[in-house]
py3Dmol code that shows the C-alpha trace and the ligand (Angstrom):
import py3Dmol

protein = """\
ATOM      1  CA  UNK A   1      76.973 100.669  73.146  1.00  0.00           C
ATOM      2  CA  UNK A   2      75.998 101.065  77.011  1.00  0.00           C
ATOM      3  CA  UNK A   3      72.606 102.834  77.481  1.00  0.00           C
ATOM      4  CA  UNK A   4      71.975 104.499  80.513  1.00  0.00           C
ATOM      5  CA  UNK A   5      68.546 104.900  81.530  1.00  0.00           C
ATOM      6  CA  UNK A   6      66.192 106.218  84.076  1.00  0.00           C
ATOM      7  CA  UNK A   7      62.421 105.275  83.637  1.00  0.00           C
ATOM      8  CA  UNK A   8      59.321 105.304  85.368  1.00  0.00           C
ATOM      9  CA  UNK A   9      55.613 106.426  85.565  1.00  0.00           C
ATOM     10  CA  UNK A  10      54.786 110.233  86.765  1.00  0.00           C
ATOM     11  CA  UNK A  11      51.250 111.860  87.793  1.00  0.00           C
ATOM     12  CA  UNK A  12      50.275 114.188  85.366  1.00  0.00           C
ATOM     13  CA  UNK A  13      51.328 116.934  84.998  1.00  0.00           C
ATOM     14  CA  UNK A  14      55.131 116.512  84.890  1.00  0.00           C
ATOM     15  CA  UNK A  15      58.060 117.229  83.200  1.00  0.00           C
ATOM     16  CA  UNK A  16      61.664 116.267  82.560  1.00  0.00           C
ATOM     17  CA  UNK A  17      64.351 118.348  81.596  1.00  0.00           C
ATOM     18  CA  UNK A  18      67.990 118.075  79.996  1.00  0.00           C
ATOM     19  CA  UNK A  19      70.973 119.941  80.043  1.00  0.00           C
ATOM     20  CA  UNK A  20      73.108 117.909  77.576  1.00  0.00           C
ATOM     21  CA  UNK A  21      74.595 114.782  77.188  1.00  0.00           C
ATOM     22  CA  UNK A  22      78.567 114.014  77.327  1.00  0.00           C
ATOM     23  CA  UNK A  23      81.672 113.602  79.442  1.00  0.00           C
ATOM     24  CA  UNK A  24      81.323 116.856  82.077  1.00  0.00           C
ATOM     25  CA  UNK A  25      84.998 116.774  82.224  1.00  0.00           C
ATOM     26  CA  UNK A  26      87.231 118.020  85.339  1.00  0.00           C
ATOM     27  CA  UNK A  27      83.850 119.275  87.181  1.00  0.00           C
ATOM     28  CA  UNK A  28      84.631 120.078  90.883  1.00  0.00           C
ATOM     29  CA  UNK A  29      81.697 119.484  93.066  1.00  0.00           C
ATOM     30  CA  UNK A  30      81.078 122.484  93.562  1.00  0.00           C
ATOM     31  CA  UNK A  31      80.740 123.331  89.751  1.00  0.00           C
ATOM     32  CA  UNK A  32      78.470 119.875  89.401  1.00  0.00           C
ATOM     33  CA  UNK A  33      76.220 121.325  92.296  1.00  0.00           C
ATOM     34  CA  UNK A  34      75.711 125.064  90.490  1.00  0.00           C
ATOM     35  CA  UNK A  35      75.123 123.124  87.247  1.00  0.00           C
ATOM     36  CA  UNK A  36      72.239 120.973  89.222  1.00  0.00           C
ATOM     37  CA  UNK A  37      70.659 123.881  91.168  1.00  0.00           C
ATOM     38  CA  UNK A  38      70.308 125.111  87.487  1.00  0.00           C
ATOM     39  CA  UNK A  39      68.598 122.297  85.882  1.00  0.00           C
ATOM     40  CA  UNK A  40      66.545 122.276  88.911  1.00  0.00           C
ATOM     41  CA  UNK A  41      65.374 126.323  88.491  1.00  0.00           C
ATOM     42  CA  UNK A  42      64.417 125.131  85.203  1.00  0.00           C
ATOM     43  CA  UNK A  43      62.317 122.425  85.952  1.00  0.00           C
ATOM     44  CA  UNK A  44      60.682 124.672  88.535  1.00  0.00           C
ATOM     45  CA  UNK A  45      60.355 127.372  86.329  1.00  0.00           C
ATOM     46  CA  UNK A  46      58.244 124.781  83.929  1.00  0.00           C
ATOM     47  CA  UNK A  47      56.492 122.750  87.296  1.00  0.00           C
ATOM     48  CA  UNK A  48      55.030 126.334  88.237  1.00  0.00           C
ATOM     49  CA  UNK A  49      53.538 126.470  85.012  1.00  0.00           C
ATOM     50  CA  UNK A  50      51.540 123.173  84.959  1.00  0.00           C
ATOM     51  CA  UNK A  51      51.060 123.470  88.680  1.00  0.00           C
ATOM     52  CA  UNK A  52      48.871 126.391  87.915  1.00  0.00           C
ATOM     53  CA  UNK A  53      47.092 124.741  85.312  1.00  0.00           C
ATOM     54  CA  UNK A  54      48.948 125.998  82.919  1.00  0.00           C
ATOM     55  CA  UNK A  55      50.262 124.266  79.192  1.00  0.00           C
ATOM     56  CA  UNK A  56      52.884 122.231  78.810  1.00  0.00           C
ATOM     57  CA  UNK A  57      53.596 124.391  75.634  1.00  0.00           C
ATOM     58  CA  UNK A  58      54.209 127.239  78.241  1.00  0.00           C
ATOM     59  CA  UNK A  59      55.825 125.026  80.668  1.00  0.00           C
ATOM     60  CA  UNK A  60      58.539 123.717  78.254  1.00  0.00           C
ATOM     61  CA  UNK A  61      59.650 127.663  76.879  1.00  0.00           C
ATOM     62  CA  UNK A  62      59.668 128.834  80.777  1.00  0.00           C
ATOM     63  CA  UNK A  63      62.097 125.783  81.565  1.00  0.00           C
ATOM     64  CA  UNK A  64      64.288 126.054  78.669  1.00  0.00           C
ATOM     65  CA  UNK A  65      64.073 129.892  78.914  1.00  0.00           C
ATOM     66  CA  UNK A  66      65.221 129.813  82.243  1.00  0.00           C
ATOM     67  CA  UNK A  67      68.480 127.488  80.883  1.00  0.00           C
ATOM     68  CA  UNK A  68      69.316 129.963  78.856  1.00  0.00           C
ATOM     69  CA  UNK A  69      68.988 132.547  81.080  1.00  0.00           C
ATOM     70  CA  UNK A  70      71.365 130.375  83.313  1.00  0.00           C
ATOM     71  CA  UNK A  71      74.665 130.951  81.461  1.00  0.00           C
ATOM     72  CA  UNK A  72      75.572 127.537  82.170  1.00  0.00           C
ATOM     73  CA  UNK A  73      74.826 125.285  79.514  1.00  0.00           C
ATOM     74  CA  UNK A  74      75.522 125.635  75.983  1.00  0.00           C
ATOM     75  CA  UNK A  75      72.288 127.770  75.258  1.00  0.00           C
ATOM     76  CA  UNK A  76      71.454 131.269  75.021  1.00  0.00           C
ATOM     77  CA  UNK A  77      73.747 133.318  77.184  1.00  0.00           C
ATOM     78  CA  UNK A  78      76.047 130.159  77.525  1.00  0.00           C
ATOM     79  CA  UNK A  79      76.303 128.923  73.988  1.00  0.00           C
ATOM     80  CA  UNK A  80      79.466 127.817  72.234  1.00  0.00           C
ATOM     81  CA  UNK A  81      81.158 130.266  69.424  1.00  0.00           C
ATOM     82  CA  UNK A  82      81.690 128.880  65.786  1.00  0.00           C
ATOM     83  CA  UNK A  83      85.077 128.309  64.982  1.00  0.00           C
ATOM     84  CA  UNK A  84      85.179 131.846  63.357  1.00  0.00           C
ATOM     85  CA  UNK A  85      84.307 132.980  66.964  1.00  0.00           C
ATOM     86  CA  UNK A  86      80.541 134.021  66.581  1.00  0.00           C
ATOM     87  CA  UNK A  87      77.769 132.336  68.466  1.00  0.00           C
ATOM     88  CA  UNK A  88      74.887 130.893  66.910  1.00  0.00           C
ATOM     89  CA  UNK A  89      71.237 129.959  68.328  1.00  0.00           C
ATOM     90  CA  UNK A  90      69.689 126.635  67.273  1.00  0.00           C
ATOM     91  CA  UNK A  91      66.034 126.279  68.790  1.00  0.00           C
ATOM     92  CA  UNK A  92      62.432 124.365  68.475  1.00  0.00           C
ATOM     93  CA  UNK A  93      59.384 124.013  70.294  1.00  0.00           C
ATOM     94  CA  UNK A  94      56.489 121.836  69.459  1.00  0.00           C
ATOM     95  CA  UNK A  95      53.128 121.635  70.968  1.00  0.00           C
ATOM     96  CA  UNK A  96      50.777 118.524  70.362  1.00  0.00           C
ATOM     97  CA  UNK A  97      47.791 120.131  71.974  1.00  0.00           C
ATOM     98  CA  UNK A  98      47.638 122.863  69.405  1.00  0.00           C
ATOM     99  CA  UNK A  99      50.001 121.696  66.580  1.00  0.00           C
ATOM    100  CA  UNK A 100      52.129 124.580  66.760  1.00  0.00           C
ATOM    101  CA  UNK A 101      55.620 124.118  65.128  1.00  0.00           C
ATOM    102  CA  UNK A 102      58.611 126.248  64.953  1.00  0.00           C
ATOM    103  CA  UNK A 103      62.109 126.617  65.344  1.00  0.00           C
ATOM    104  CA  UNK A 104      65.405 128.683  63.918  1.00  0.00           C
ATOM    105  CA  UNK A 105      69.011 127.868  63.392  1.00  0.00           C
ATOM    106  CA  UNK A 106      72.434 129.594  62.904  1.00  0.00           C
ATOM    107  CA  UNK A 107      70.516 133.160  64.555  1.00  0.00           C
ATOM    108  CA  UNK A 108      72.398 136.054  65.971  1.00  0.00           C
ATOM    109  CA  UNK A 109      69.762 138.227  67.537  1.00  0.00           C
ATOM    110  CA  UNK A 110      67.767 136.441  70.087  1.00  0.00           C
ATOM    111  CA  UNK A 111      68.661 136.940  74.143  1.00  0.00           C
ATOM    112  CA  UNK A 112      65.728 133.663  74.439  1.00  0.00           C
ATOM    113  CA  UNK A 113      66.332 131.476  70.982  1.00  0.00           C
ATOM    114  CA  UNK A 114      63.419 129.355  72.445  1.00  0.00           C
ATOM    115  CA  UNK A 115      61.063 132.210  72.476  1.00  0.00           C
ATOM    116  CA  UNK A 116      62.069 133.389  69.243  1.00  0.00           C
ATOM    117  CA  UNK A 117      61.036 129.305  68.080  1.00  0.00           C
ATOM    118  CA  UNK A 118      58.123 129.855  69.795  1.00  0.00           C
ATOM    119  CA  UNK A 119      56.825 133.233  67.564  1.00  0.00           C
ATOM    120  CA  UNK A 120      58.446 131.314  64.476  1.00  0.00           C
ATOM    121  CA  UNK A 121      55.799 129.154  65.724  1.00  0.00           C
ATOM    122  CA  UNK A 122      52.736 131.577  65.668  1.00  0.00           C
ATOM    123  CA  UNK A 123      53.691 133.419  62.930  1.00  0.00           C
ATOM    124  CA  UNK A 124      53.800 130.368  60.398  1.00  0.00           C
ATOM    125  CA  UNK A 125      53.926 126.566  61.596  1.00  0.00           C
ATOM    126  CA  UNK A 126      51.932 123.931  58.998  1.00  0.00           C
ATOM    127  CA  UNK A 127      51.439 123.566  56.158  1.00  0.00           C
ATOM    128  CA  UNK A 128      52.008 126.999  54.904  1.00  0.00           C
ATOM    129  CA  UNK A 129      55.446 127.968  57.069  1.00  0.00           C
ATOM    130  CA  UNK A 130      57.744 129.068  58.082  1.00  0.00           C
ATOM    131  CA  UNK A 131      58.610 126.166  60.303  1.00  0.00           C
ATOM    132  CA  UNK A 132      62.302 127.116  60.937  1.00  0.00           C
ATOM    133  CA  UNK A 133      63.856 130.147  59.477  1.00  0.00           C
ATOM    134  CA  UNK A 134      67.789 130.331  59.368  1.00  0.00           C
ATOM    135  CA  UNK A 135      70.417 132.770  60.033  1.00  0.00           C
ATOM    136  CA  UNK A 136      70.221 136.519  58.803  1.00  0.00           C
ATOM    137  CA  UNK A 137      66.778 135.424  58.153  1.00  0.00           C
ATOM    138  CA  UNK A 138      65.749 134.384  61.494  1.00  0.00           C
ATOM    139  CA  UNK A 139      67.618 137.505  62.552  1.00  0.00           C
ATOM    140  CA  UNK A 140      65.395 139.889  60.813  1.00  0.00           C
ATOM    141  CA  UNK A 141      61.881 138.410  61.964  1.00  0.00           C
ATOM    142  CA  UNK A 142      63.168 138.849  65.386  1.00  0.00           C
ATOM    143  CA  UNK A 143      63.522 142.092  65.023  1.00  0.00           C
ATOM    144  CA  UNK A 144      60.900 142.539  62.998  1.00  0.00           C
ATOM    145  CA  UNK A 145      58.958 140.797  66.189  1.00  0.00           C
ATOM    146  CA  UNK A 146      60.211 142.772  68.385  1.00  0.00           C
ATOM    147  CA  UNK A 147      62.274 140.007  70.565  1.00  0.00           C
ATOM    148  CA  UNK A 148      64.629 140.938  73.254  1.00  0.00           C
ATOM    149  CA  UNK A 149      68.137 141.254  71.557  1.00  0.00           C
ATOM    150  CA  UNK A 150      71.202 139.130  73.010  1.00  0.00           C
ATOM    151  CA  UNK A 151      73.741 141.590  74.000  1.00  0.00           C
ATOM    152  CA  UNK A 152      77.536 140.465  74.019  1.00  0.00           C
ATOM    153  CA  UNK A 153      78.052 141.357  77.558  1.00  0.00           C
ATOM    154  CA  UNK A 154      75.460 138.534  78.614  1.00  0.00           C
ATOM    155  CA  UNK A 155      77.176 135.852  77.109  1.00  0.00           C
ATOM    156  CA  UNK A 156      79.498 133.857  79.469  1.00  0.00           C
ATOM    157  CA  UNK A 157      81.258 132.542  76.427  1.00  0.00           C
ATOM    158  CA  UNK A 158      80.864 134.152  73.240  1.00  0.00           C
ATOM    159  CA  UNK A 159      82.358 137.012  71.430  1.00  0.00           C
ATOM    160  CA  UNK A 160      82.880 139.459  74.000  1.00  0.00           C
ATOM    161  CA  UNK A 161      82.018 137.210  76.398  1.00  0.00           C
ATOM    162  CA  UNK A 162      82.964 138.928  79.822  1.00  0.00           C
ATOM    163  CA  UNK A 163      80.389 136.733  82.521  1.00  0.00           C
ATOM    164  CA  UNK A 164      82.845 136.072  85.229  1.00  0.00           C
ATOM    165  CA  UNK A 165      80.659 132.821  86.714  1.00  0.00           C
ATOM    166  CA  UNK A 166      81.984 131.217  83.233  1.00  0.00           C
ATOM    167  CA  UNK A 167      81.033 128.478  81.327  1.00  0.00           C
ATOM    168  CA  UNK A 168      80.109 124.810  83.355  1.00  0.00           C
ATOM    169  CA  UNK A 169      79.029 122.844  80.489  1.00  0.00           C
ATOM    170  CA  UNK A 170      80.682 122.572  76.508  1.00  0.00           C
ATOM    171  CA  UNK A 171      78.041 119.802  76.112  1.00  0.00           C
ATOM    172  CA  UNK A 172      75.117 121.434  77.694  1.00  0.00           C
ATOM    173  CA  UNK A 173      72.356 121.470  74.944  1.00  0.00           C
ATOM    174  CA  UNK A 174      68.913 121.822  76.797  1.00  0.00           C
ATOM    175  CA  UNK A 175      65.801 120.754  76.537  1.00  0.00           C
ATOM    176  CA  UNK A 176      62.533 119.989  77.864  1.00  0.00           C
ATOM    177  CA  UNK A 177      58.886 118.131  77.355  1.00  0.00           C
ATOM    178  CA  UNK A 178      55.919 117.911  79.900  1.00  0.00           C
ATOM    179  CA  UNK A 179      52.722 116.642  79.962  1.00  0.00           C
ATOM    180  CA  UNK A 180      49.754 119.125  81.530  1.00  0.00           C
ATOM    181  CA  UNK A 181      46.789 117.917  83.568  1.00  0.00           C
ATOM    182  CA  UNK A 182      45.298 118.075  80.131  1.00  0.00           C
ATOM    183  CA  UNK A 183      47.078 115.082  79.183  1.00  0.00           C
ATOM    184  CA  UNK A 184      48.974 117.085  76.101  1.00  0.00           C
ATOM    185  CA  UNK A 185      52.639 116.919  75.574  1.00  0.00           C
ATOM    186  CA  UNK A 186      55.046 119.449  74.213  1.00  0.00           C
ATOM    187  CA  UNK A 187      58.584 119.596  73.843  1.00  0.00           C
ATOM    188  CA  UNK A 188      62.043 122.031  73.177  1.00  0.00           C
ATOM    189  CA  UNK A 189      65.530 122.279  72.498  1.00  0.00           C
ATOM    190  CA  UNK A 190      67.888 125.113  72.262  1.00  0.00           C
ATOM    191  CA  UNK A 191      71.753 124.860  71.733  1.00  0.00           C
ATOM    192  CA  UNK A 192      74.858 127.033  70.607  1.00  0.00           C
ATOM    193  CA  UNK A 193      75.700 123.672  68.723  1.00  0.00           C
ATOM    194  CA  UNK A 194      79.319 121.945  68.650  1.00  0.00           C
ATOM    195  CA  UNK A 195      82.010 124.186  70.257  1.00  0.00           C
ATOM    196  CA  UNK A 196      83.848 125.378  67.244  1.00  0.00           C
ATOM    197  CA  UNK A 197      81.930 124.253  64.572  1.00  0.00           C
ATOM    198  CA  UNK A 198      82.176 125.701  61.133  1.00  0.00           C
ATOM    199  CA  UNK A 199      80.050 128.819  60.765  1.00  0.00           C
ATOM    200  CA  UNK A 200      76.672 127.886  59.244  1.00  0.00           C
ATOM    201  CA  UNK A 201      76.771 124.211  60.293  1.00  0.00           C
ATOM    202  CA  UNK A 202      73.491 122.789  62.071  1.00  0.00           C
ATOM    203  CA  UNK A 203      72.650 119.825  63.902  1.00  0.00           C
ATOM    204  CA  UNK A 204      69.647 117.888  64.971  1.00  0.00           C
ATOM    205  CA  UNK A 205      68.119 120.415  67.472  1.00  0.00           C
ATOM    206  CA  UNK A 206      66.275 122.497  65.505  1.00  0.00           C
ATOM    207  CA  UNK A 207      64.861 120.312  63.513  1.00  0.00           C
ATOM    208  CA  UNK A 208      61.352 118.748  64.368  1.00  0.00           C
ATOM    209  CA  UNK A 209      61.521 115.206  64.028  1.00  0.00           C
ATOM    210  CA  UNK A 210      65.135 115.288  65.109  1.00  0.00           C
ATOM    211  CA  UNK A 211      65.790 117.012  68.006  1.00  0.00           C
ATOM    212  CA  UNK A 212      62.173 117.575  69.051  1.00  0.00           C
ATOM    213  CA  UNK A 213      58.962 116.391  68.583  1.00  0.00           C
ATOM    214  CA  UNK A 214      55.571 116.761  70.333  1.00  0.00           C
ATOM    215  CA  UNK A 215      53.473 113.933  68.397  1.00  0.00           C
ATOM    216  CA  UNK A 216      49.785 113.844  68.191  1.00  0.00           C
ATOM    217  CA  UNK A 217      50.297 109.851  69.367  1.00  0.00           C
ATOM    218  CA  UNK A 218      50.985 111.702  72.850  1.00  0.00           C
ATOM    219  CA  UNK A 219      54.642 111.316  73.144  1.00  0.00           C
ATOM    220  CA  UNK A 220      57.224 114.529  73.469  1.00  0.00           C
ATOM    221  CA  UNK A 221      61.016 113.827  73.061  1.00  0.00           C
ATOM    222  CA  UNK A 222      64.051 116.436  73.023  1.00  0.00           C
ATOM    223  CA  UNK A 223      67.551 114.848  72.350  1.00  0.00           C
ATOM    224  CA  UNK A 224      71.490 115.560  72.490  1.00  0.00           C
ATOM    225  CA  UNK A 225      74.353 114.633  71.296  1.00  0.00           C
ATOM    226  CA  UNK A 226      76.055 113.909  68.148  1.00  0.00           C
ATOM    227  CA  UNK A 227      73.887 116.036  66.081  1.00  0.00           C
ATOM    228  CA  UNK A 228      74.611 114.763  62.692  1.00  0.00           C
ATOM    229  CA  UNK A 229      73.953 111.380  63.553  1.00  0.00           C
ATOM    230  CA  UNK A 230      70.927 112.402  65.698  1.00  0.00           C
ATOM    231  CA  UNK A 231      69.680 114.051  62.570  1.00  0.00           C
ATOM    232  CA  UNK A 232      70.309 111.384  59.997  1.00  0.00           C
ATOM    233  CA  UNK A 233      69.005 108.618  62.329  1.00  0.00           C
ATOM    234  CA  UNK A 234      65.447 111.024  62.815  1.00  0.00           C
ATOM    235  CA  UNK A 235      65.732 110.231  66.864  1.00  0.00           C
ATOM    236  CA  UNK A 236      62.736 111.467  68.002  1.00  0.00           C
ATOM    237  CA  UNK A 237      60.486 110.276  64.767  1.00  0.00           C
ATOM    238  CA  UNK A 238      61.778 107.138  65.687  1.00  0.00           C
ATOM    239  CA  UNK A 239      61.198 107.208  68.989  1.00  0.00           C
ATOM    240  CA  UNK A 240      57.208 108.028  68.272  1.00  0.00           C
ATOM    241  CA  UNK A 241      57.184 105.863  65.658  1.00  0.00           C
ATOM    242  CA  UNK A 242      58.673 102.826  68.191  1.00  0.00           C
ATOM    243  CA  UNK A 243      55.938 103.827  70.169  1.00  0.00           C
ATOM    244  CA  UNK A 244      52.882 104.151  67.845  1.00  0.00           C
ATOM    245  CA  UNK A 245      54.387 100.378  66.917  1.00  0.00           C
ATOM    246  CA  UNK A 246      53.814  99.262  70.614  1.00  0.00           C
ATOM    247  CA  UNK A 247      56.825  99.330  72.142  1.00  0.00           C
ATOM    248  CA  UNK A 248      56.997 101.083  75.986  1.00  0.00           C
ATOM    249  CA  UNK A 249      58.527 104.081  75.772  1.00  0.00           C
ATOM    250  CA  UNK A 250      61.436 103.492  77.741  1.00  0.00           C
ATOM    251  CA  UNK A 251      62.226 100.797  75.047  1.00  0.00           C
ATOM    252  CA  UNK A 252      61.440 103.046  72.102  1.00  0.00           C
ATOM    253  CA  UNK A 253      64.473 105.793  73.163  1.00  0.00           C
ATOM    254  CA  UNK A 254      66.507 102.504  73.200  1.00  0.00           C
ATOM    255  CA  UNK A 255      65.978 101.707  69.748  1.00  0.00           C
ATOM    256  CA  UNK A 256      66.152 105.476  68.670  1.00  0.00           C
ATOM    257  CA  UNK A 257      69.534 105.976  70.100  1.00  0.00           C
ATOM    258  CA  UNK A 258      70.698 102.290  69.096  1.00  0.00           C
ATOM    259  CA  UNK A 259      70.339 103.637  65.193  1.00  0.00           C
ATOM    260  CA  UNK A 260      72.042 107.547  66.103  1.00  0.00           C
ATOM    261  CA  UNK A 261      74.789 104.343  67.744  1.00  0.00           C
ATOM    262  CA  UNK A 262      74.822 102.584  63.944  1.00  0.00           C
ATOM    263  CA  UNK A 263      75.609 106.233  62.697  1.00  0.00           C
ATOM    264  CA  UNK A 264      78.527 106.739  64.732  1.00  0.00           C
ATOM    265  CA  UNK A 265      76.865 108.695  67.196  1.00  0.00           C
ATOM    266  CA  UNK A 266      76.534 109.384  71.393  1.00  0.00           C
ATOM    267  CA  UNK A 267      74.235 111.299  73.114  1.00  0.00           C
ATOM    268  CA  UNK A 268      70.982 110.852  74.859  1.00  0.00           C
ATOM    269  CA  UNK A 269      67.276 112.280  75.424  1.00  0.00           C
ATOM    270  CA  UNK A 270      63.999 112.448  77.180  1.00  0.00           C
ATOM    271  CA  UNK A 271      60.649 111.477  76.729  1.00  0.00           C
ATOM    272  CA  UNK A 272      57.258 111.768  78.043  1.00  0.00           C
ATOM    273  CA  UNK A 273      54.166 110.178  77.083  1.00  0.00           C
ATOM    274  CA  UNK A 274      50.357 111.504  77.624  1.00  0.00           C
ATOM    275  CA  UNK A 275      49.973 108.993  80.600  1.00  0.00           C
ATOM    276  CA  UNK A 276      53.353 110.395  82.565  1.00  0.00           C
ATOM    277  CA  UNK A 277      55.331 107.704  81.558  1.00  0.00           C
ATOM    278  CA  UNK A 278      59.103 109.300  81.405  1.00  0.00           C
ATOM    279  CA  UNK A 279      62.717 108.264  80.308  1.00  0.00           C
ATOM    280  CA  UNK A 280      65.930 109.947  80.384  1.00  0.00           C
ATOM    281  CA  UNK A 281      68.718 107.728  78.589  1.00  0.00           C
ATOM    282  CA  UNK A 282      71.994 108.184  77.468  1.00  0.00           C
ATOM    283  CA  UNK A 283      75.030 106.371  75.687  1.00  0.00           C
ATOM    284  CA  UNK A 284      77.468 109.084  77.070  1.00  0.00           C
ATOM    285  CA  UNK A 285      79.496 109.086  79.821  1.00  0.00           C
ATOM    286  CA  UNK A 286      76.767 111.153  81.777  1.00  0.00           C
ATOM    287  CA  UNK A 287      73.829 113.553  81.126  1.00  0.00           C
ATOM    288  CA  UNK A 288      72.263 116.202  83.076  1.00  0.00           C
ATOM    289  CA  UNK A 289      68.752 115.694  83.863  1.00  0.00           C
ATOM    290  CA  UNK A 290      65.885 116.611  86.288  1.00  0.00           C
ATOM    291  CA  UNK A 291      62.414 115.566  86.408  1.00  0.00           C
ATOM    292  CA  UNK A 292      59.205 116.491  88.751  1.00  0.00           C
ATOM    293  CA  UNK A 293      55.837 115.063  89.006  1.00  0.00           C
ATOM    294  CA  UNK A 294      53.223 115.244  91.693  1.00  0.00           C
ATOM    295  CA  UNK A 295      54.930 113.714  94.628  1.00  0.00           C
ATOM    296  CA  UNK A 296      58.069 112.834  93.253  1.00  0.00           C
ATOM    297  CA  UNK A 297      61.358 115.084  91.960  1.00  0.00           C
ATOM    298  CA  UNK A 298      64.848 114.520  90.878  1.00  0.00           C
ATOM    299  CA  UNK A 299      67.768 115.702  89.061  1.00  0.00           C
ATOM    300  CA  UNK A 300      71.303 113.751  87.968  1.00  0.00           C
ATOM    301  CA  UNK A 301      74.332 114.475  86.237  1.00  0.00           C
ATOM    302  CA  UNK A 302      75.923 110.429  86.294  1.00  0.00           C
ATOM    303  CA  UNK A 303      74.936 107.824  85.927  1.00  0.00           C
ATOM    304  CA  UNK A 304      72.738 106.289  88.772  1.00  0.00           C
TER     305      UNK A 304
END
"""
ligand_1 = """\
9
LIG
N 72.880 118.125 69.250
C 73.568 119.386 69.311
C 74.023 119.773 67.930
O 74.399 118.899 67.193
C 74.761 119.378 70.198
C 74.593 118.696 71.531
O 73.500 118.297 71.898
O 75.594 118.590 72.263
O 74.049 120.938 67.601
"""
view = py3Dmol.view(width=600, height=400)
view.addModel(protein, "pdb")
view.setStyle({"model": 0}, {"cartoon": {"style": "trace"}})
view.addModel(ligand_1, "xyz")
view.setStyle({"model": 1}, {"stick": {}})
view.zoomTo()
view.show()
């Protein structure tokens, strides 16, 4: 299986962020350049942060936030329905500086999933929990924490979806990790899932290890793709644990995503490690992907 992959060494602080990994079928150009001024709003959104001086804990909510927010990926406002027509909110965040842990899966309620992950995350984490709470569940302790409520009228392709701007991306999971002048890394991931999957069905995203992981050893990785296989394979444990075994990091997402390959599965994810080394590698067809660190800033959708 063909990896793509973009690699290199950033200044700290820096970031990288995703907005899915697949085919992008039949986008004009136009459509490919709203979908890139997008990823590039949310990499600003999270390069403000840490240009402040602020987290990357902070940095990596404001980015994926703000791809929510967008409409365009399949996240928040833009996330897929279930086969029974519903839209449901998968989302983690992880922070290595401070341990924090949390994420939910197959919610209703949230307008920001990833914000919702992130007061999972203060409310509980580990050992005690709750790490990730799940539908009706999840629902209530937004409410109960007073979270802004997704109304149907915001999403552009849900249940009563009526945004006229529409849908760019079916593949569009998001995701982020960044590294702060503090040297500490923290990662997230937010997705509507698989358009039309069965009602209740999960993937990888949500689940630390999986689809995210900020690791004490200094590395932060947020993946995509075929979820099952992404969450059989543990991607991102495996990509720390590559790591931690002395492989360079670029070479550790190749191994991850060469056993989601044994599984069956495509996709792709990025990394960042303590020192600002980043990749951004893929076995689909292309990935959408932007990165920013002190002097230097990009963002793709193909390969190249
Ligand atoms: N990994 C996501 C899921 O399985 C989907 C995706 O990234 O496209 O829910």
């Amino acid at each position: 299986m063909r990896t793509t992959r973009q690699f290199g060494q950033l200044g700290l602080p820096a970031i990288v962020v995703h907005g899915g990994a697949g085919t992008f079928p039949d986008l004009s150009e136009e459509e490919s350049a709203v979908l890139l001024q997008a990823l590039e709003a949310a990499r600003e959104a999270g390069w403000e942060v840490l240009a402040a001086g602020g987290s990357a804990y902070d940095a990596v909510v404001e980015a994926v936030a703000s791809l929510e927010d967008s409409g365009r990926f399949n996240a928040g406002r833009g996330a897929v329905p279930t086969a029974q027509g519903a839209v449901e909110f998968d989302a983690s965040v992880m922070d290595a500086a401070t341990g924090a842990v949390g994420a939910l899966c197959a919610a209703t309620y949230p307008a920001n999933p990833v914000r919702a992950a992130r007061a999972v995350a203060a409310a509980g984490g580990v050992p005690d929990g709750p790490v990730l709470l799940a539908g009706t569940g999840a629902d209530d302790f937004c409410a109960e924490a007073g979270l802004g409520a997704m109304r149907p009228e915001w999403l552009t392709r849900g249940a009563g979806a009526a945004d006229p701007r529409g849908p760019l991306s079916k593949e569009g999971t998001v995701g982020a990790v960044a590294v702060d002048r503090g040297g500490q890394v923290a990662a997230a991931t937010s997705t509507g899932g698989r358009s039309g999957q069965r009602r209740g069905r999960v993937g990888d995203s949500p689940v630390p290890g999986a689809g995210v992981l900020a690791h004490r050893c200094g590395v932060a990785v947020s993946a995509t793709g075929a979820g099952e296989a992404f969450l059989v394979a543990g991607f991102a444990h495996r990509v720390a644990w590559e790591r931690q075994a002395g492989r360079l990091l670029h070479e550790a997402v190749e191994v991850a995503l060469s056993a989601v390959g044994e599984l069956g599965g495509t996709g792709g994810g990025i990394a960042l490690s303590d020192t600002g080394e980043f990749v951004a590698a893929f076995t689909t067809p292309a990935m959408a992907r932007a990165w920013r660190g002190e002097g230097e800033k990009e963002a793709h959708l193909l390969p190249g």
